[in-house]
C-alpha positions as CSV (number, residue, x, y, z in Angstrom):
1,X,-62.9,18.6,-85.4
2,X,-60.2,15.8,-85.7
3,X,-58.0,18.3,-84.5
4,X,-59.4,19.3,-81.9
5,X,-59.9,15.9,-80.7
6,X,-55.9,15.5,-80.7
7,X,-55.0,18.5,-79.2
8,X,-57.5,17.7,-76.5
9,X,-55.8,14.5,-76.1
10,X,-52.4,15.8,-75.5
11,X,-53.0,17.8,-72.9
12,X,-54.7,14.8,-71.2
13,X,-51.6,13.2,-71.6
14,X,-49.3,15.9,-70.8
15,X,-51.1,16.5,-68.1
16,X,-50.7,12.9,-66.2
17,X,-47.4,12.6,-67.2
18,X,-45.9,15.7,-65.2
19,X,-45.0,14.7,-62.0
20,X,-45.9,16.9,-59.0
21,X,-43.3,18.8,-57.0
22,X,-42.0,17.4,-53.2
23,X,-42.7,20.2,-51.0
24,X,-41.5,19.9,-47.5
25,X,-43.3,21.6,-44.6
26,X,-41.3,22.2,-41.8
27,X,-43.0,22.9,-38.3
28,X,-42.9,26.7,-37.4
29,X,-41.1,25.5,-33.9
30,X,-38.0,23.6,-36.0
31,X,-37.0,27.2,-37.4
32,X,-34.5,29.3,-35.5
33,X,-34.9,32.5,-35.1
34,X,-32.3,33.0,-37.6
35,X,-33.8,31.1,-40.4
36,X,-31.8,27.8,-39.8
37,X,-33.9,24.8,-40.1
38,X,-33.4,22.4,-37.0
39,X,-32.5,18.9,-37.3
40,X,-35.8,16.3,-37.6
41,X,-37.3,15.1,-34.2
42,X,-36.0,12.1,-33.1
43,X,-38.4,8.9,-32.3
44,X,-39.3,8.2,-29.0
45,X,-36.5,6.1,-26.9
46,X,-33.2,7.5,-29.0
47,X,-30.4,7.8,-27.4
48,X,-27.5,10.1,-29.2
49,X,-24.4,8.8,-29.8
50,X,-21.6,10.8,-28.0
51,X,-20.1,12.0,-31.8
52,X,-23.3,13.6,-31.9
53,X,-23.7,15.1,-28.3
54,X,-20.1,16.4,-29.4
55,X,-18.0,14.1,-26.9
56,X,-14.9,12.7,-27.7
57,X,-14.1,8.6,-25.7
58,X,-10.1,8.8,-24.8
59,X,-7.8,6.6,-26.5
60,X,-7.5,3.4,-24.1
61,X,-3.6,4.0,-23.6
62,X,-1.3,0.6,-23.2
63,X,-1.8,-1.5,-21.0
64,X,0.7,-4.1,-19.2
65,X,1.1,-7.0,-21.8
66,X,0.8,-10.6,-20.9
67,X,4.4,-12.3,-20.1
68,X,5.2,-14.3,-22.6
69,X,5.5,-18.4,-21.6
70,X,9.1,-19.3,-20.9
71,X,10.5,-20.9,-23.9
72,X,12.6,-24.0,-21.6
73,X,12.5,-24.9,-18.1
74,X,15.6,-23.7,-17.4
75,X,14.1,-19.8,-17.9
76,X,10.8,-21.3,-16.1
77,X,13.1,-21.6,-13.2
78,X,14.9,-18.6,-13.5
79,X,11.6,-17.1,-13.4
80,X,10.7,-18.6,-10.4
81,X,13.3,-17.8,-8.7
82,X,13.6,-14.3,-9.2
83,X,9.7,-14.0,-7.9
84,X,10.7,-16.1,-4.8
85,X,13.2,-13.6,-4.6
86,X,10.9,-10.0,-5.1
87,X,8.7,-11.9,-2.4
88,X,11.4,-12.3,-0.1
89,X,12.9,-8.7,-0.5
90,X,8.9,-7.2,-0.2
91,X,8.4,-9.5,2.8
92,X,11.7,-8.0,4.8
93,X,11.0,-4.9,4.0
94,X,7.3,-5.1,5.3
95,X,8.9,-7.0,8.9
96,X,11.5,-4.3,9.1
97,X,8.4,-1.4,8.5
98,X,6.3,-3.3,11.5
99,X,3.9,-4.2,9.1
100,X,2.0,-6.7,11.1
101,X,1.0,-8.6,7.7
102,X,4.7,-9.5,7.8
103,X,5.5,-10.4,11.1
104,X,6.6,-13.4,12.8
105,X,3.8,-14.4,15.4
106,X,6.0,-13.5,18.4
107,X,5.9,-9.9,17.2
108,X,2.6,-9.5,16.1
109,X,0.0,-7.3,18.0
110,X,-0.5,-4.3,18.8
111,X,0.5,-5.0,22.4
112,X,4.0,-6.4,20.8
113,X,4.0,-2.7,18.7
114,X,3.6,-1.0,22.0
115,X,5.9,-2.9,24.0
116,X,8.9,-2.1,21.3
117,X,7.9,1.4,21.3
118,X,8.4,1.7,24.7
119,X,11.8,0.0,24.6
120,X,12.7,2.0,21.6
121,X,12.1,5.3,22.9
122,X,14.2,4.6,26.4
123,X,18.1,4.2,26.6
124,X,18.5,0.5,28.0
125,X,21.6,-0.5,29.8
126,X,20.7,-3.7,28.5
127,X,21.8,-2.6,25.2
128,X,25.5,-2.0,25.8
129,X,25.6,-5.4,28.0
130,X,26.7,-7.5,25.1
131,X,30.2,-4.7,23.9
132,X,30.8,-4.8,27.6
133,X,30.8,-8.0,28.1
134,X,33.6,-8.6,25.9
135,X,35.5,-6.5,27.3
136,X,35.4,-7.7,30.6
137,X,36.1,-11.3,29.1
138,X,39.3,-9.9,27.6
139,X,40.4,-8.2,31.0
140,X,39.8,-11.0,33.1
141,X,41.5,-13.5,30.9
142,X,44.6,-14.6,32.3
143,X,47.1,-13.5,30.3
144,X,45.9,-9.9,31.6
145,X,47.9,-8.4,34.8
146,X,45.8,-9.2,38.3
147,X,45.2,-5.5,38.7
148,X,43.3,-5.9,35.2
149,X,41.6,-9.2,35.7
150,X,40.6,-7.5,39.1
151,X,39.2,-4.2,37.9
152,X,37.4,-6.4,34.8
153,X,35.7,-8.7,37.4
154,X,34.8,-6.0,39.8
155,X,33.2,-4.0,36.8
156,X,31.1,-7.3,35.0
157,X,29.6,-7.6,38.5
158,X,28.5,-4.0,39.1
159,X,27.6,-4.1,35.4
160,X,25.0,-7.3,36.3
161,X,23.6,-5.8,38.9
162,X,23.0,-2.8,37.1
163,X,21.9,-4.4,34.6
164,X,19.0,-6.6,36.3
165,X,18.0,-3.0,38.0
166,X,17.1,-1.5,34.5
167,X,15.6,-4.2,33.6
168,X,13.2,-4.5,36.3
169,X,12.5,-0.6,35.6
170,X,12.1,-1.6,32.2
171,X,9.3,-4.1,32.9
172,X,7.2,-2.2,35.6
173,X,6.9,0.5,32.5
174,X,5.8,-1.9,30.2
175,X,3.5,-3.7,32.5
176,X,2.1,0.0,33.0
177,X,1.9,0.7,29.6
178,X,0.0,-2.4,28.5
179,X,-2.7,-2.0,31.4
180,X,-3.1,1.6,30.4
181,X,-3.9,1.0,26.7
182,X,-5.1,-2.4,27.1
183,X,-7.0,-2.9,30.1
184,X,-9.2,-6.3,29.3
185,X,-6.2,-8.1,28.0
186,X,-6.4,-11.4,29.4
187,X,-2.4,-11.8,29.0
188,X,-0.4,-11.5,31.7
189,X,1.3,-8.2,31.0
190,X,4.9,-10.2,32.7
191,X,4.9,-11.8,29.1
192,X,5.1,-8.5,27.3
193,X,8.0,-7.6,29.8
194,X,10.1,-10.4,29.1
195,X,9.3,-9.8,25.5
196,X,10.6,-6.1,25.7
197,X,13.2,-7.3,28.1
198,X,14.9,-9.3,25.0
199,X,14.4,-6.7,22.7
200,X,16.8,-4.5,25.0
201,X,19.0,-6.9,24.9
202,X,20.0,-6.0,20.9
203,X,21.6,-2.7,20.0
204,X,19.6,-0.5,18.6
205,X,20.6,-0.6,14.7
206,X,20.3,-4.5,15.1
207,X,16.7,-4.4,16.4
208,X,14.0,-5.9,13.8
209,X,11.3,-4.7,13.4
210,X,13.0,-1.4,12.9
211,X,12.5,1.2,15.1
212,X,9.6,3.3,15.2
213,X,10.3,5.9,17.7
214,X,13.4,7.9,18.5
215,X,15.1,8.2,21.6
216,X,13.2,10.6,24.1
217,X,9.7,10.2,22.7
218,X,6.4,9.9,24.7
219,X,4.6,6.6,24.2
């Protein structure tokens, strides 16, 4: 009976030693259709990180590094000066493009842009006054024959005259112009004439702002 006792205890004892198997049910609506168990619902308010929604972030590529201080003053002023000098080159460039950003204040406007069009896209006598001119002060000078100083001062005058004509052509089309496009401008559109009249004055290649027609075009 002792033994029985003792075997009875054993059990007991076997029995609350062994420790129960984990089982782990998974929902029927986690399976795949193949048999592939999904991954575990997330808590509410998770976000995925991109690895996991499968995206990749670019590589930041190099961006400009800082310039380094000057080590002196004398490369603190070379440094200077070579910006004055980039701001100086950028700035010409912009006046000779008609930028208006880079104008001087006598050219600015776009009354001023359509008053050089208009001279820019006509043939000026006004333009070949200057190379003339010499000319006729070389052939009237007197060591020049009097048939020469005679045909040189006969052809300056004619050239004047000429050249006052054009000119007064010149400024009826730009006083035109400037009433057509800009009717309520309270300028007097004479100002805009003389303006274009000076401009006339300077050969073509030497005008600034550049050019922005050609010869011949419609403005």
């Amino acid at each position: 009976m002792g033994l029985a006792r003792s075997a009875n205890l054993c059990e007991v004892t076997s029995l609350f030693s062994r420790k129960p198997a984990t089982t782990t049910t998974v929902p029927a609506d986690e399976k795949s259709d193949a048999g592939v168990v999904s991954a575990p619902a997330r808590p509410r308010g998770y976000t995925p990180s991109k690895k996991e929604q499968g995206k990749v972030t670019p590589k930041r590529s190099g961006g400009t590094k800082a310039e380094p201080p000057p080590a002196n003053r004398k490369e603190a002023a070379k440094r200077a000066r070579e910006k004055q000098r980039a701001a100086r080159a950028e700035s010409r460039a912009g006046m000779m493009a008609g930028k208006d950003e880079y104008l001087l204040p006598r050219d600015k406007g776009p009354q001023k842009a359509l008053v050089r069009n208009v001279v820019d896209a006509r043939r000026n006598l006004a333009s070949y006054f200057i190379g003339a001119a010499v000319v006729f002060l070389i052939g009237s000078s007197g060591g020049m024959p009097p048939v020469v100083r005679s045909v040189a001062n006969t052809l300056s005058t004619l050239m004047v005259l000429a050249l006052i004509v054009d000119s007064y052509l010149l400024s009826r089309r730009i006083s035109a112009r400037i009433k057509e496009h800009f009717p309520k401008d309270s300028k007097s559109p004479r100002s805009y004439a003389y303006y274009g009249i000076l401009r006339s004055l300077s050969p073509r290649r030497m005008r600034m702002p550049n050019p922005q027609v050609k010869l011949g075009d419609k403005v």
